[in-house]
C-alpha positions in Angstrom: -26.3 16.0 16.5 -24.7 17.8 13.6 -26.6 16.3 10.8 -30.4 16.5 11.2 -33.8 15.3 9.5 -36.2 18.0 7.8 -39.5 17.5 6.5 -39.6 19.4 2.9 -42.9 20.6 1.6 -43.5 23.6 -1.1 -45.8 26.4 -0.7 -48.6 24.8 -1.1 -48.0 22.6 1.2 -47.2 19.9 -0.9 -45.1 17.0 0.5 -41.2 17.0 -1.2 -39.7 14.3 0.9 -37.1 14.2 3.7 -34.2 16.1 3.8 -31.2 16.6 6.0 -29.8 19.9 7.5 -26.6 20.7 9.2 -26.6 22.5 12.1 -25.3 25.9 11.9 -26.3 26.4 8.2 -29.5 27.9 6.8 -29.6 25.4 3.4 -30.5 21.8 3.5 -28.5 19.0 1.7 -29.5 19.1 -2.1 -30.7 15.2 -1.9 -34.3 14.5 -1.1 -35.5 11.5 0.0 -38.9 9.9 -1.1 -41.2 8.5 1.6 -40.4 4.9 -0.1 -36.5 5.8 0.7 -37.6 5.9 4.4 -34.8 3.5 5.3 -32.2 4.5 3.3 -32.4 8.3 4.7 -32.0 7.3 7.9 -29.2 5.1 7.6 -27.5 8.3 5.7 -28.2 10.6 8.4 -27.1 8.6 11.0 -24.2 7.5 9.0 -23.1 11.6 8.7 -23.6 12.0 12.5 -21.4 8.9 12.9 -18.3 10.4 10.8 -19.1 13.4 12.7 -18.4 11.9 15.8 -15.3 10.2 14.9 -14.0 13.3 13.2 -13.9 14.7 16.8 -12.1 11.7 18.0 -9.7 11.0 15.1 -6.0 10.1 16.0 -3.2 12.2 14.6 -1.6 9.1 12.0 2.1 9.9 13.8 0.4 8.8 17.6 2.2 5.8 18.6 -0.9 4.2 19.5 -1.7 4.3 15.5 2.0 3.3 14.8 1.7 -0.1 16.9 -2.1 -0.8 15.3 -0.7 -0.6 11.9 2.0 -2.7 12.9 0.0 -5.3 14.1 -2.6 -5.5 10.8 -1.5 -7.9 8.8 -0.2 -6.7 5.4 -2.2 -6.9 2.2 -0.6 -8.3 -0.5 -1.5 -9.8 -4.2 0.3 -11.6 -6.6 2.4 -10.2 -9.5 4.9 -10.1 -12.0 8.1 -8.8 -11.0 12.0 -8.6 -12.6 13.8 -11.8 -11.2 17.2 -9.8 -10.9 19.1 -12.9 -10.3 18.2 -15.0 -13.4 17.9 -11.6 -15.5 20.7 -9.6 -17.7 20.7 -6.1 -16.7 21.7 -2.8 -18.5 21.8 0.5 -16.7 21.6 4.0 -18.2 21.6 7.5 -16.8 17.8 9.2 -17.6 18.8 12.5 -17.4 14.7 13.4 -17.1 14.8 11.4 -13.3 18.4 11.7 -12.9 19.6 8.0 -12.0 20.6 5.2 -13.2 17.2 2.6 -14.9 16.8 -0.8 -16.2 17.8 -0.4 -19.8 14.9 -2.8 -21.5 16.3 -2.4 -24.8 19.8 -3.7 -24.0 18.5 -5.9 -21.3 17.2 -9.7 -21.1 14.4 -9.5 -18.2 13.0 -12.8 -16.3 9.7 -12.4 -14.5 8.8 -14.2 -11.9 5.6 -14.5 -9.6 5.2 -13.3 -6.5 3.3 -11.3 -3.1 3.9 -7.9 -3.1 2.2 -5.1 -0.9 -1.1 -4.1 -2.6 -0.3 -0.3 -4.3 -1.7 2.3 -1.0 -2.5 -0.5 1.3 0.1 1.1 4.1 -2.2 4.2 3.6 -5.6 1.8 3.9 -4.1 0.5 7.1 -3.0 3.7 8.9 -6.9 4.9 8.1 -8.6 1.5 9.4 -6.6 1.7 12.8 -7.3 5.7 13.0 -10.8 4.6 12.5 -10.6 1.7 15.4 -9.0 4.4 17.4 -11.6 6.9 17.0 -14.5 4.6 17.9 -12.7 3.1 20.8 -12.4 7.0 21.8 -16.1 7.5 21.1 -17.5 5.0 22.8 -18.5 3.2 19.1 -16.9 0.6 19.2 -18.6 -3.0 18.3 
């Protein structure tokens, strides 16, 4: 185990609470744990042994066995507002700050319309939850 517990106590011998040192260091994590946080410690220390272990055992994103997971999760979307270009009147002008053509609002008549779109990161969201799978199925963790 990388991550393990540690009784604190001061000089004179006065209880602290629980800490948790990593192997290989000579300082223990800053947070202390009361006696009443019993539970809670341990699910934190075995929680930092856990991403330990899948560290060890995560995928590269580019692995095609990532690329076919992600293809298979099904897409997160959420409703919004968005241009409807066919009922809209566009104008286009050169901004010379991104140099290309955009929607000139001014000039413009604009028509929104609901509708899905992807959620803003989720392709990232989904490339991490099937490295994840990957790495428990690799570790042995998997539910």
């Amino acid at each position: 185990m990388k991550y393990n517990a540690v009784v604190v106590y001061g000089l004179d011998y006065t209880f602290y609470g629980y800490g948790i040192h990593e192997a290989g260091t000579t300082m223990v994590k800053p947070n202390l744990y009361a006696s009443s946080e019993a539970d809670e410690f341990k699910k934190t220390l075995a929680d930092l042994n856990e991403r330990d272990i899948l560290r060890q055992y995560w995928p590269d994103p580019h692995e095609p066995e990532v690329q076919e997971m992600v293809e298979n999760l099904p897409e997160q979307t959420q409703q919004a507002e968005v241009v409807d270009e066919d009922a809209s009147v566009l104008y286009y002008r050169h901004d010379p700050v991104l140099d290309m053509e955009v929607i000139d609002e001014e000039y413009s008549e604009l028509v929104y319309k609901t509708m899905e779109v992807p959620v803003p990161g989720s392709s990232i969201s989904q490339i991490e939850e099937a490295c994840e799978i990957i790495a428990r199925r690799r570790a042995g963790l998997d539910a």
